[in-house]
C-alpha positions as CSV (number, residue, x, y, z in Angstrom):
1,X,0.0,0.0,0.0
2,X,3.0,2.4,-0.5
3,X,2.6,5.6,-2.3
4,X,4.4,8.4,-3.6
5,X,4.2,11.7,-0.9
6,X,3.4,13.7,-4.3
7,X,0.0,12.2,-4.3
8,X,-1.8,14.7,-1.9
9,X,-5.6,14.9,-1.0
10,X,-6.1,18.5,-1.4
11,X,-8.9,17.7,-3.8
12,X,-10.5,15.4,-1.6
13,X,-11.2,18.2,0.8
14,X,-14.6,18.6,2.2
15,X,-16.5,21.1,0.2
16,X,-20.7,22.3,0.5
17,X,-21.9,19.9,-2.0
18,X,-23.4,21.6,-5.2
19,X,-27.0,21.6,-6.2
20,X,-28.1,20.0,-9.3
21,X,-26.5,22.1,-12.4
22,X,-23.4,22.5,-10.7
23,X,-24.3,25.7,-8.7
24,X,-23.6,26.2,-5.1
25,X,-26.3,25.8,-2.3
26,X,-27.9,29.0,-1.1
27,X,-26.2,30.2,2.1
28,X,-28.3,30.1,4.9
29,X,-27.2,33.7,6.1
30,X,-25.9,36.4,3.9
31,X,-24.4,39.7,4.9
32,X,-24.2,42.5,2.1
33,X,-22.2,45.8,2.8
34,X,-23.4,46.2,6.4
35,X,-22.2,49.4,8.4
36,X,-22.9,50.2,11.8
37,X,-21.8,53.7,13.1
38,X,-22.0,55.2,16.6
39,X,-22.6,58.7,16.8
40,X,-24.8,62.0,15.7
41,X,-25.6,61.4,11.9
42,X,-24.3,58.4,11.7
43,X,-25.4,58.2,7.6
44,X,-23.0,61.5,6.8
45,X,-19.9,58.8,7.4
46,X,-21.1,56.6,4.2
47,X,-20.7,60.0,2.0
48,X,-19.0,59.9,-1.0
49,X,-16.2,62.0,0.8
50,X,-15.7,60.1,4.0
51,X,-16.6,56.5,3.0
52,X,-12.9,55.7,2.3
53,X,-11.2,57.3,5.7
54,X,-9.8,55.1,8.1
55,X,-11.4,54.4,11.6
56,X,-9.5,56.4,13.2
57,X,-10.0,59.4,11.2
58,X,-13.3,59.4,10.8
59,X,-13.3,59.3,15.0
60,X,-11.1,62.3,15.3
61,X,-12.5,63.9,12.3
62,X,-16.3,63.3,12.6
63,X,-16.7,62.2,16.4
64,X,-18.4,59.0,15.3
65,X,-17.3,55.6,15.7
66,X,-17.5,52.9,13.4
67,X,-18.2,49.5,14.7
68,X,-18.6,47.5,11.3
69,X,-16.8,49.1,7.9
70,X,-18.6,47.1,4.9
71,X,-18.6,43.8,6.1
72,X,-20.1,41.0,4.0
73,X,-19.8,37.6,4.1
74,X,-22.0,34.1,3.8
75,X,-22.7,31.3,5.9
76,X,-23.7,27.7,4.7
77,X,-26.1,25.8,5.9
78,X,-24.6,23.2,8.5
79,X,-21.6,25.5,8.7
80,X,-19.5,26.9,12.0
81,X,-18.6,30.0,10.7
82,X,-16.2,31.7,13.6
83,X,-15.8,35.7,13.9
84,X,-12.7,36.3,15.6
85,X,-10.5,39.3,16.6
86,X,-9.4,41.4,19.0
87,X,-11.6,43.7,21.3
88,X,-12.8,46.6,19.5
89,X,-12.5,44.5,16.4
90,X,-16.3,44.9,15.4
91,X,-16.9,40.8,16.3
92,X,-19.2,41.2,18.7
93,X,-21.1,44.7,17.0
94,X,-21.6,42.0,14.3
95,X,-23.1,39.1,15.8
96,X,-26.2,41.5,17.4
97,X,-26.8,42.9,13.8
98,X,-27.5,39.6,12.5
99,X,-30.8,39.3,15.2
100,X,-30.6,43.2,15.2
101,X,-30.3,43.6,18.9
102,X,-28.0,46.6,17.5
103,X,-30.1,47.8,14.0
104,X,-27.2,48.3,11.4
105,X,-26.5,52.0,9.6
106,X,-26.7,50.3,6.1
107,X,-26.5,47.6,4.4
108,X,-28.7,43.9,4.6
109,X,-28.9,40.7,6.5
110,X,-30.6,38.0,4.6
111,X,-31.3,35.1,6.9
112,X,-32.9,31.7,5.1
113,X,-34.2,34.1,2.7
114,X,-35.8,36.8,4.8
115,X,-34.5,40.3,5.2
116,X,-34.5,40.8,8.7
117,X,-33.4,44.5,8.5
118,X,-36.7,45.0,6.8
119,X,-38.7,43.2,9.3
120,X,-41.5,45.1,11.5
121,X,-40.7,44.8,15.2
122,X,-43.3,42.2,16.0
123,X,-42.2,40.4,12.5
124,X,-38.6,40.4,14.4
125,X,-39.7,39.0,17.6
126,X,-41.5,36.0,16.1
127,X,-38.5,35.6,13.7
128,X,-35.8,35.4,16.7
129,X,-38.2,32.9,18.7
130,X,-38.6,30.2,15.9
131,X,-35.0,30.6,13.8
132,X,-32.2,31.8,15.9
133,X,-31.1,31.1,20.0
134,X,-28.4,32.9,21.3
135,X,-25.6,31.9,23.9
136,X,-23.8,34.3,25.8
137,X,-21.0,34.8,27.7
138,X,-22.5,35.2,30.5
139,X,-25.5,32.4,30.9
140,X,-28.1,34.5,32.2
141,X,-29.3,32.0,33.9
142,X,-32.2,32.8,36.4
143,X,-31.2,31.8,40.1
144,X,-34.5,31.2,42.0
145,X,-35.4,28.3,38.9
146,X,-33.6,25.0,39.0
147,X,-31.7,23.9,35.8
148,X,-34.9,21.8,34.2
149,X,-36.8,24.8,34.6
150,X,-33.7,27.3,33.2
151,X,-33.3,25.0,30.1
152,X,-36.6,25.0,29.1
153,X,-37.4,28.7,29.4
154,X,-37.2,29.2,25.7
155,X,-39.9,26.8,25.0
156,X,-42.3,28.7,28.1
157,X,-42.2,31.8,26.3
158,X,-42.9,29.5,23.0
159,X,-46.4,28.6,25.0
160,X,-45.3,24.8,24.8
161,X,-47.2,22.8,27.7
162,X,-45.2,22.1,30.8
163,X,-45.2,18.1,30.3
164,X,-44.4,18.5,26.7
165,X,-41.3,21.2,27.7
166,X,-40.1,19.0,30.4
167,X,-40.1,16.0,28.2
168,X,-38.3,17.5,25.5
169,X,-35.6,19.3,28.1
170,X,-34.6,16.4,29.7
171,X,-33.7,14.9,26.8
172,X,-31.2,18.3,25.7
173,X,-30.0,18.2,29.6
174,X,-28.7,14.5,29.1
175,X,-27.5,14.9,25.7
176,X,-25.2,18.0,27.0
177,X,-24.3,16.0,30.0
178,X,-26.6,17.4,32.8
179,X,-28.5,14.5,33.3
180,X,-29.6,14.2,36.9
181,X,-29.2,17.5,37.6
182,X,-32.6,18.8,36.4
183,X,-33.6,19.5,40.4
184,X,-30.2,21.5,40.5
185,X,-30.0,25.4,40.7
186,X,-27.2,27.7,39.6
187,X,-25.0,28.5,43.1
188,X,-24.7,24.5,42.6
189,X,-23.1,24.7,39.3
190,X,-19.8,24.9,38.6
191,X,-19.3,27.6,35.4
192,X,-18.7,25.3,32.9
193,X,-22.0,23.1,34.0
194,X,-23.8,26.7,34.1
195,X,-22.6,26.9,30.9
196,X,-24.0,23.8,29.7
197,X,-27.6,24.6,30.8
198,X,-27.1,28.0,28.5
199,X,-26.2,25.6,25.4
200,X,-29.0,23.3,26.4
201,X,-31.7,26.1,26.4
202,X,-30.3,27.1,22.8
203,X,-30.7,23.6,22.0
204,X,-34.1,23.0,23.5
205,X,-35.4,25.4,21.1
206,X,-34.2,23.6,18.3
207,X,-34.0,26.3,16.0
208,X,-31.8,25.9,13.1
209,X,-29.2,28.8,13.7
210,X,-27.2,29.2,17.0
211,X,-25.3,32.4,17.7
212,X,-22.4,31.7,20.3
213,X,-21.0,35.2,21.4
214,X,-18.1,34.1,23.0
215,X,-19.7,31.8,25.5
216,X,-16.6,29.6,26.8
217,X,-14.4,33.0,27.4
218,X,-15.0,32.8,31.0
219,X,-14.1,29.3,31.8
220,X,-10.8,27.9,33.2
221,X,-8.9,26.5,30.5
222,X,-9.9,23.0,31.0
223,X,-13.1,23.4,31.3
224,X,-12.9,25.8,27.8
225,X,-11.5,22.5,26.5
226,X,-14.3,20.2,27.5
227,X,-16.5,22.7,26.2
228,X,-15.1,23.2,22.5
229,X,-15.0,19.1,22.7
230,X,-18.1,18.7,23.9
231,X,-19.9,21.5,21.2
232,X,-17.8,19.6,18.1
233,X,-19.7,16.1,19.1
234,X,-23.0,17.9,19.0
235,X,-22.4,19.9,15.9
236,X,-21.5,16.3,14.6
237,X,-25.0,14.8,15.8
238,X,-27.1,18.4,15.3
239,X,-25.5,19.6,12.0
240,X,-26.6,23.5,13.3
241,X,-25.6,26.3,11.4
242,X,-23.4,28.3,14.1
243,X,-21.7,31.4,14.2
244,X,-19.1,31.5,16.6
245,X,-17.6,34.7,18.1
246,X,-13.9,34.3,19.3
247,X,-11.2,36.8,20.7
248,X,-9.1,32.8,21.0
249,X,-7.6,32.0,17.4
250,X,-6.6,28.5,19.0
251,X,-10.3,28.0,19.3
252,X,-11.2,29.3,15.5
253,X,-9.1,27.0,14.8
254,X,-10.4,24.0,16.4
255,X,-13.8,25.1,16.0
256,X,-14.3,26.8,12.8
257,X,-15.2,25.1,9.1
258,X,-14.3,29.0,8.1
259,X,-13.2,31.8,10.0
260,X,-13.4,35.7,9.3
261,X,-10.6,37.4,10.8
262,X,-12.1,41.0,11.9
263,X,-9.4,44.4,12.5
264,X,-10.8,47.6,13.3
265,X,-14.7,46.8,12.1
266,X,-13.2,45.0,8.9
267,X,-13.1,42.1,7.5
268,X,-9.6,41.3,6.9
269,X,-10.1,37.8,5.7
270,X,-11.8,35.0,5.3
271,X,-10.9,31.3,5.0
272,X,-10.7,27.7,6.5
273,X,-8.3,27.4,9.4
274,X,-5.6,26.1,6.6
275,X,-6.1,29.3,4.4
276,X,-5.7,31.8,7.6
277,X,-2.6,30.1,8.9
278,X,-0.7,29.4,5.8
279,X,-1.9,32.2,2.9
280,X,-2.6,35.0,5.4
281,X,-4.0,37.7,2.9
282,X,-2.0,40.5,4.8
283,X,0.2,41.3,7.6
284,X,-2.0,42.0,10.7
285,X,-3.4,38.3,10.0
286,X,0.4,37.1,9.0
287,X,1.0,38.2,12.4
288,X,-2.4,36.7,14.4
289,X,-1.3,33.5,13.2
290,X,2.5,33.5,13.0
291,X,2.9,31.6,16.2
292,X,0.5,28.6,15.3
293,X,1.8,25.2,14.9
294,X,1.2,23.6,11.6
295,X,0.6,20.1,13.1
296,X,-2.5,21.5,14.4
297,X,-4.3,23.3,11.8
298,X,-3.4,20.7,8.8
299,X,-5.4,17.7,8.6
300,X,-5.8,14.1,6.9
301,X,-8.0,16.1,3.8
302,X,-4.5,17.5,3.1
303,X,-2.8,14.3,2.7
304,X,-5.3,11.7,1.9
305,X,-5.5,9.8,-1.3
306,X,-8.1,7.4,-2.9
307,X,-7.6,3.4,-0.8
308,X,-5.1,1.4,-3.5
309,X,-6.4,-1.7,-2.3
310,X,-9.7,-2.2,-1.5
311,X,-11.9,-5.6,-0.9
312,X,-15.2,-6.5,-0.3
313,X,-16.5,-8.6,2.5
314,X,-17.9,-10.8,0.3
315,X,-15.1,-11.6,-1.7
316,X,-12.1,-14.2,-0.9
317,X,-8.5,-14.5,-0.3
318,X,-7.8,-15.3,-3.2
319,X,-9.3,-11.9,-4.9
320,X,-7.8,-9.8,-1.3
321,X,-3.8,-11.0,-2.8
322,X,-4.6,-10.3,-6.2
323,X,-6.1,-6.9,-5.3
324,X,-3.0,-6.4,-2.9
325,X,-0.3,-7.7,-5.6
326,X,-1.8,-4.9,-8.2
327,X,-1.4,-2.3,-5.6
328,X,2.2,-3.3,-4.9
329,X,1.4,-3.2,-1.3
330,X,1.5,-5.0,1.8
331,X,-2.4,-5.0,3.0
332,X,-6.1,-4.3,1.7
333,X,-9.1,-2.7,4.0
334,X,-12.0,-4.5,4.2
335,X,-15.1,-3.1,3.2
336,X,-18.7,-4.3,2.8
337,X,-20.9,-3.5,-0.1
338,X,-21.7,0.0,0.6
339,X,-18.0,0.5,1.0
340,X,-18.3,0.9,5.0
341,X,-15.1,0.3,6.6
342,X,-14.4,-3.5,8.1
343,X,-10.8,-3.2,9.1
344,X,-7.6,-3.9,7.5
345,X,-6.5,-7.4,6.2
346,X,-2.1,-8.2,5.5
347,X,-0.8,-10.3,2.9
348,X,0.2,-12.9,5.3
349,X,-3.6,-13.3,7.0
350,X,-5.1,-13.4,3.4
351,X,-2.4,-16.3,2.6
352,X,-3.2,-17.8,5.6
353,X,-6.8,-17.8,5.6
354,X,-6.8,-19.0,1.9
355,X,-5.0,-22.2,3.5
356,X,-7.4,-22.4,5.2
357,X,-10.2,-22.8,2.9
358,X,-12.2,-20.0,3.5
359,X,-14.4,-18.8,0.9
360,X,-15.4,-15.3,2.1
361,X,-13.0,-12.7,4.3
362,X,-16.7,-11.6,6.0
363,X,-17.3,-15.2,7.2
364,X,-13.8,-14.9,8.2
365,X,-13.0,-11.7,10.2
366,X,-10.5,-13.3,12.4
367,X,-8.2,-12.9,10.1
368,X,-9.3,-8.9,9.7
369,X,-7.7,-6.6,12.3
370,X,-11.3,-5.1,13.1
371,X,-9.0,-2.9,15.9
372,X,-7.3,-0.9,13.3
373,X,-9.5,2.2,13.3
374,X,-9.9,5.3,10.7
375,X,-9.8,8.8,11.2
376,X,-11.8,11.4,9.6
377,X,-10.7,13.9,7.0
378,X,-10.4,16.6,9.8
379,X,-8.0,15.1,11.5
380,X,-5.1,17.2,13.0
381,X,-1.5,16.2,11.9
382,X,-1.0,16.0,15.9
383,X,-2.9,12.8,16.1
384,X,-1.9,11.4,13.0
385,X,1.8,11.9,13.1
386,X,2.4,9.6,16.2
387,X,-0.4,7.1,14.7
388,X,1.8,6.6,11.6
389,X,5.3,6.5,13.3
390,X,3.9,3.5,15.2
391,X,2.3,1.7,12.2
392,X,3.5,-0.3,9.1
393,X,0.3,0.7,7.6
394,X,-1.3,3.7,5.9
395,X,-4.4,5.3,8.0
396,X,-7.5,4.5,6.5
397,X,-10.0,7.8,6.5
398,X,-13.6,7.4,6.7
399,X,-16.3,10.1,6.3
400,X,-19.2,10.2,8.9
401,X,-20.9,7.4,7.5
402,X,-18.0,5.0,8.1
403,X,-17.3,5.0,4.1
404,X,-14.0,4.7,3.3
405,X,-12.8,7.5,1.6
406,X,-8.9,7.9,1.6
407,X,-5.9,7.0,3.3
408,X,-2.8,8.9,4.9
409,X,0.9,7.5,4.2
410,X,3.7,8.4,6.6
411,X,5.6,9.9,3.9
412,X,3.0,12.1,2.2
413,X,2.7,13.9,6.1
414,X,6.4,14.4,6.4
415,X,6.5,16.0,2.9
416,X,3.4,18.4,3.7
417,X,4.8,19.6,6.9
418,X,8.6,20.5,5.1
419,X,6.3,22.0,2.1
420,X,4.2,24.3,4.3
421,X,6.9,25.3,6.5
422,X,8.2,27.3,3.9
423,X,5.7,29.5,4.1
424,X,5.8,30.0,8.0
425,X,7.1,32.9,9.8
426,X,9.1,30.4,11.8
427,X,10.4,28.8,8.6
428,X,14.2,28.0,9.4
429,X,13.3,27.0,13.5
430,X,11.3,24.4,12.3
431,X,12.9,23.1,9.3
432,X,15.4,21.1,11.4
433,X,12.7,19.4,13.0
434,X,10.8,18.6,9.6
435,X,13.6,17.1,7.7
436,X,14.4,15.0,11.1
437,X,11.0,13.8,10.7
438,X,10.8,13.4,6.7
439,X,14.0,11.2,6.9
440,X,13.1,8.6,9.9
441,X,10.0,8.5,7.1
442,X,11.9,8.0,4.6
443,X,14.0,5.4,6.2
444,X,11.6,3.4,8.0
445,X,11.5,-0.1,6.3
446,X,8.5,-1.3,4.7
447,X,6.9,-4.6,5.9
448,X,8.3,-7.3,3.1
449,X,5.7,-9.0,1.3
450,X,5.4,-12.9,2.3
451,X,6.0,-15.5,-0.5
452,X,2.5,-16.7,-2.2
């Protein structure tokens, strides 16, 4: 199963599917041009004359303020799009114009097709109850109501009957890992289980937008951990679209499918965590993201290529060697007819159970390594470097379906990490380290292949 480290994946990389025709899906939210100014008269700043002048010297100049400079962007549906930047950035004046708890100067906010800076104040209400939920920093929570009762206050207001409400809470409250501690109030919450019973309220809801405005900046550092985990294996279950506002680029990273890098109520640029870190667009984002280490942010999509040597369950040993021979490899994965993943079969088991007679390697899985497991496509170099050091084998990458869908060779990392370094700021500290790595590759001997 050896390949060339040319062979790369990049193409394999998870992209919103296209509709029929070839066009792109709709996004789900789409912001065009949007402003907001603070100040007297705020409209004289988007005249001709001043529309180009800096932040600051429209401030000095003007005594107004602008929070958001012509931002625009799009969100897909499923997406976590994160906002990050520093404070004063505009991240957070951005997030309350999309539900308008701050009404924009100019400029529209198309949300699943409806306008909502056009919307009538009642129109807006109902809008925010059945589309959007919002988690906060701080979780609001109300202290004389126990955490059953917090969680489902969304779906009071909604008029839903208490039975009904309490039903469907308990169900968000175990699924966010609160459950037990319905009877519980606040002062017996630790912050990052407070926290939880903000998330479950969202979720209770079930709308199909979440805005997060930085809701895990007030948490110890494990506990922010647990929470970023514990908000990927929902998103993975829920498939919400969320927009996630960040002043933590560690946690763009690790969150975001795309991130928009804000600077002074711009948008400076936006991209997947890959495109931020290694093709920053200019140098205030060159130098947001010059100290982050590439291991983290690239992932098996950027390595991965098709499986050489596939077999199906139903098929024998004697088709696993011949399929393994024209690879010019050392082992096949398993798969069944829908191409799920089964595990990973060697040369010398498929020789051994073809002396033994068996007819089909699924009637026969003792002789598949069933323990050898795949990664997804957004796995972090981190986790597969050590993985591949330790192996003889490629990784085998499935998609959330358990389809197989690629594979990672040793070599093919070692090669992406000395290409990509080129292109960080810490270039020539880390190059030493990369070569290290892309010759114990290099020189690891393969596994020889067992006579027939």
């Amino acid at each position: 199963m050896a390949t060339t480290a040319s062979q790369n994946g990049a193409d394999l990389e998870t992209q919103p599917r296209p509709q029929s025709g070839g066009q792109s899906p709709a996004p789900i939210i789409k912001v065009d041009s949007v402003w907001k100014v603070f100040g007297k008269n705020p409209e004289r700043v988007l005249a001709p004359e001043n529309i180009a002048k800096s932040k600051a010297e429209i401030q000095s100049q003007m005594g107004a303020v602008i929070g958001l400079h012509d931002v625009s962007f799009e969100v897909q549906r499923g997406e976590t799009f994160v906002i990050m930047g520093l404070s004063g950035s505009g991240k957070s004046t951005m997030v309350r114009c999309l539900i308008r708890l701050i009404d924009p100067t100019a400029g529209s906010i198309v949300i699943d097709g409806n306008d909502i800076t056009a919307m009538a104040d009642k129109e807006l209400m109902e809008f925010r109850r059945g589309k959007i939920a919002m988690v906060f920093q701080h979780y609001g929570l109300m202290p004389h109501r126990n955490v059953l009762d917090n969680a489902s206050w969304g779906l009071e207001v909604q008029g839903v009957p208490e039975a009904e409400r309490h039903q469907r809470t308990r169900q968000i409250l175990s699924m966010v890992g609160l459950g037990g501690w319905e009877a519980s109030f606040p002062r017996q919450l630790s912050g990052g289980m407070q926290q939880r019973v903000g998330l479950a309220r969202a979720l209770v809801v079930n709308t199909d937008i979440l805005l997060m405005d930085e809701p895990f900046s007030g948490l110890d550092p494990l506990i922010r951990r647990q929470m970023q985990d514990e908000l990927l294996r929902l998103q993975e279950e829920l498939q919400k679209t969320i927009v996630f506002i960040t002043h933590d680029l560690n946690e763009a990273l690790k969150l975001g499918d795309r991130i928009a890098i804000m600077h002074d109520g711009r948008v400076a640029q936006i991209g997947s965590p890959e495109d931020i870190v290694l093709r920053p667009e200019d140098e205030y984002v060159g130098d947001f993201t010059q100290d982050v280490r590439l291991e983290s942010v690239l992932t098996a999509s950027k390595v991965m290529v098709p499986p050489k040597a596939t077999v199906m369950g139903h098929q024998g040993p004697r088709a696993a060697l011949h399929t393994i021979g024209e690879s010019d490899g050392d082992a096949a994965w398993i798969v069944d007819r829908r191409e799920r993943y089964l595990g990973l079969l060697t040369i010398t088991n498929a020789q051994k159970a073809l002396r033994a007679g068996v007819r089909r390697m699924d009637e026969a899985m003792n002789y598949v390594d069933r323990e050898y497991e795949a990664v997804s496509p957004t796995t972090s170099f981190d986790l597969l470097i050590p993985r591949a050091m330790s192996s003889d084998y490629p990784i085998p990458v499935t998609d959330a379906d358990n389809l197989l869908v690629g594979e990672v060779h040793r070599s093919a990392l070692a090669e992406a990490l000395a290409e990509t370094s080129t292109t960080d700021p810490d270039y020539e500290a880390n190059a030493a380290a990369n070569a290290a790595l892309a010759a114990e590759a290099a020189t690891e001997t393969e596994p020889e292949q067992a006579e027939s």
